[in-house]
Wavefront OBJ file of the C-alpha trace (Angstrom):
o trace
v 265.010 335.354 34.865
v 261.333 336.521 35.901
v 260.723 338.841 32.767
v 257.255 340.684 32.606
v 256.925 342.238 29.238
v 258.979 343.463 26.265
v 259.741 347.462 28.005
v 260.719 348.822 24.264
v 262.210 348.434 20.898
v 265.131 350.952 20.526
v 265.785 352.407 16.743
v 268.634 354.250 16.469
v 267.976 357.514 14.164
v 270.100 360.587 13.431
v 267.848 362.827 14.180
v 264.538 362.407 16.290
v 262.900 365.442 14.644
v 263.361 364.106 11.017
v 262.162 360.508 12.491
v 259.023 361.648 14.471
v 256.480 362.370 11.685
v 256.677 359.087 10.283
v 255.766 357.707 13.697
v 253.182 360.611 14.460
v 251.686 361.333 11.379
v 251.916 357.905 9.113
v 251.825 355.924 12.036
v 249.403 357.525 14.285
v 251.095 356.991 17.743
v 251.897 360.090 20.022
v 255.251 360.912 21.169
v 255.196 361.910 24.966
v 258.488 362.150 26.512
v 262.162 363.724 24.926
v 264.835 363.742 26.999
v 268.951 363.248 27.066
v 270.999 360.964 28.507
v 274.064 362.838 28.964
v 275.949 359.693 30.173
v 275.266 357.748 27.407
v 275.433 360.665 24.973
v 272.293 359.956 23.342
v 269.096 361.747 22.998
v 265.701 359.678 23.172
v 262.381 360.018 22.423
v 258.995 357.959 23.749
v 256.320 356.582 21.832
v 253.834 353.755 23.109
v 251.834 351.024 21.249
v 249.522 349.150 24.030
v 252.191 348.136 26.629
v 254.818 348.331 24.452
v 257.213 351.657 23.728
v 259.132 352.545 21.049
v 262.325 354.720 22.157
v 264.333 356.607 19.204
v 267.496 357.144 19.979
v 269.561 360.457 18.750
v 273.651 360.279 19.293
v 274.280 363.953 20.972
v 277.645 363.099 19.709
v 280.188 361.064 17.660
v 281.561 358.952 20.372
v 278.379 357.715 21.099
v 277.458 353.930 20.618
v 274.364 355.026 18.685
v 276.545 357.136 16.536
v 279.030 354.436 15.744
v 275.906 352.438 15.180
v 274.566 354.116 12.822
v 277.839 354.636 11.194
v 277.915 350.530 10.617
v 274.722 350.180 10.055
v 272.581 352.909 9.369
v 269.378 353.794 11.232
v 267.292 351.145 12.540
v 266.300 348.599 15.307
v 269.442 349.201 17.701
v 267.710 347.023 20.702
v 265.309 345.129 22.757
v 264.538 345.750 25.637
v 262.594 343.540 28.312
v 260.957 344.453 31.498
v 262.229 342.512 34.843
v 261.350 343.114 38.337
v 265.136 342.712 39.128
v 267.612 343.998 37.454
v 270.306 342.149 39.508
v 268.715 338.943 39.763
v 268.668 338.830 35.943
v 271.887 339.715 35.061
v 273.128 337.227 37.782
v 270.955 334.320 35.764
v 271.839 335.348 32.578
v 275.822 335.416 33.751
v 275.276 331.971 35.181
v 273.595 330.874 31.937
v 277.272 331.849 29.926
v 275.432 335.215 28.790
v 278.323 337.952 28.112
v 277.386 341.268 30.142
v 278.008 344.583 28.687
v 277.116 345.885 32.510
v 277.764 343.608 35.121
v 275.389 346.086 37.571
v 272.513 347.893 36.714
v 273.080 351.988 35.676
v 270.438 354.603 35.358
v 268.591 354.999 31.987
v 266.288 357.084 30.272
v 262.852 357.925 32.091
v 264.486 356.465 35.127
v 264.928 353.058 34.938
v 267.215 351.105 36.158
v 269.146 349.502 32.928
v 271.823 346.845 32.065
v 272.676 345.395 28.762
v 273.600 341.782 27.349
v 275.840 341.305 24.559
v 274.921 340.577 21.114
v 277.271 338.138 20.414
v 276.163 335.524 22.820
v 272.579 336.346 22.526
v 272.267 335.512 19.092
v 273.120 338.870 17.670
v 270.161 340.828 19.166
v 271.478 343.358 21.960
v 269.138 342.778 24.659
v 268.404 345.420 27.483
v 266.818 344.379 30.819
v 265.100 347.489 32.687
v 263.384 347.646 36.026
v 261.136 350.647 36.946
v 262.541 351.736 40.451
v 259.354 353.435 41.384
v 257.056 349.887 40.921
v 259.399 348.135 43.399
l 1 2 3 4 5 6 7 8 9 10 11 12 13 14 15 16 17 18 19 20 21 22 23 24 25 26 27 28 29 30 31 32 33 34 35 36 37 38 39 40 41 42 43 44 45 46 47 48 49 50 51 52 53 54 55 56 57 58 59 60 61 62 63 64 65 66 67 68 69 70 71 72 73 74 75 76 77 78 79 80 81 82 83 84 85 86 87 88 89 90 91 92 93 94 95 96 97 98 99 100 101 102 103 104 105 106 107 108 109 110 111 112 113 114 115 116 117 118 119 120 121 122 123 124 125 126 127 128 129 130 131 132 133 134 135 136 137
């Protein structure tokens, strides 16, 4: 698995507008992309810290995963997420190393990347993303 950098933490929060000071104010980082994810039924928000982006995430409903989340558990570090230059190639080595797939092929993800996830419980209870930027292939 040829990973390049950890993409972004994801922190699952009920509301981004509530969360955003915090980051902003106490913090000091800037926030510089909102957007939903209808699919996924989750709103997110962008911050970065060197190469490294933080990515609150907003359930835009109750069937979300966030919102069930954060139902469990409360708000908080929901995921991390690494940077590959193939998606495909490193769900296929993670598959062939006994890693559980949540998606088996790659789906489109907030600010356009292309996204799968690994399952927690055979990664040591951390729910791991993988994301490749289409647009840097």
């Amino acid at each position: 698995m040829n990973l390049t950098h950890i993409e972004h933490l994801g922190i699952a929060v009920k509301s981004i507008e509530a969360a955003l000071p915090y980051y902003e104010k106490v913090l000091g980082l800037k926030c510089y992309n909102i957007e939903e994810v209808a699919d996924q039924k989750v709103k997110t928000a962008f911050l970065k810290i060197g190469q490294t982006k933080i990515e609150l995430l907003e359930p835009t409903s109750e069937e979300s995963t966030i919102a069930k989340f954060i139902a469990n558990r409360g708000e908080g570090i929901h995921h991390i997420a690494f940077a590959t230059d193939n998606v495909v190639d490193a769900l296929a080595d993670a598959a062939g190393n006994g890693i559980r797939l949540i998606d088996a092929a790659p789906r489109k993800g907030a600010e356009g990347l292309n996204i799968a996830f690994l399952h927690p419980k055979s990664t040591g209870g951390v729910l791991t993303e993988l994301c490749e930027d289409p647009n840097k292939i």
